[in-house]
C-alpha positions in Angstrom: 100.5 122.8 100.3 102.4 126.0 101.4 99.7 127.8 102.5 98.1 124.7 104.5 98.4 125.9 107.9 96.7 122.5 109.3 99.8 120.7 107.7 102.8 120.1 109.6 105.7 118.5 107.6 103.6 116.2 105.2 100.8 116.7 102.5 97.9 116.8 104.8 98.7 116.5 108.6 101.4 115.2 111.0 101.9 111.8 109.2 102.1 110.3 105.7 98.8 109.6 104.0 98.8 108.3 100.6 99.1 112.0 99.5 102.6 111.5 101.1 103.0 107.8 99.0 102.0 109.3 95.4 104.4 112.1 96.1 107.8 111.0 97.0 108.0 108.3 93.9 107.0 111.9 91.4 110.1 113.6 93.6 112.4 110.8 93.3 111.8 111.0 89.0 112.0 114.8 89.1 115.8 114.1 90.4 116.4 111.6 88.3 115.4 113.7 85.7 117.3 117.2 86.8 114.5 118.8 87.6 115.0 122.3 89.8 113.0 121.5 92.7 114.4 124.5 94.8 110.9 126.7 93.6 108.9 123.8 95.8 110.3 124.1 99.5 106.8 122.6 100.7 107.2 119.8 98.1 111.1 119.4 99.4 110.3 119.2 103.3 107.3 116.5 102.6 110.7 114.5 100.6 112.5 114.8 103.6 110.3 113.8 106.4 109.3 111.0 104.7 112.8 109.6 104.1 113.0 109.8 107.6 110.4 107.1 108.4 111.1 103.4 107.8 108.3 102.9 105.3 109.8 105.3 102.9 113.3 104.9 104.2 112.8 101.0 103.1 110.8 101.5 99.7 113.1 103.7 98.6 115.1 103.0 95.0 118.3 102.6 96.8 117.4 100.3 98.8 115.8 98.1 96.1 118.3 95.0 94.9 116.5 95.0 91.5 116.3 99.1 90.5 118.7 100.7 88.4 
């Protein structure tokens, strides 16, 4: 993803594709989990934009009456 030049601030393009969907759920675990995701800045800025749109923003765990 790093070296994608055609990708601007989401797996593939300039909005979430279901690249983007299968993605932020693996992030959210890898937290959860301690994982060190400072060696995947690429990985880290796909995270972020997507927890700035209302899709993800609204799926997300914390949002989620029923997740622990």
């Amino acid at each position: 993803m790093q070296e994608d030049r055609s990708r601007v601030g989401f797996c593939f393009g300039q909005g979430p594709t279901l690249a983007d969907a299968y993605l932020v759920p693996q992030v959210e675990s890898a937290r959860r989990f301690g994982v060190d995701l400072a060696r995947g800045p690429a990985i880290l800025e796909v995270d972020g934009n997507c927890g700035r749109t209302e899709p993800f923003r609204l799926a997300a765990p914390s949002n989620q009456l029923d997740a622990s």
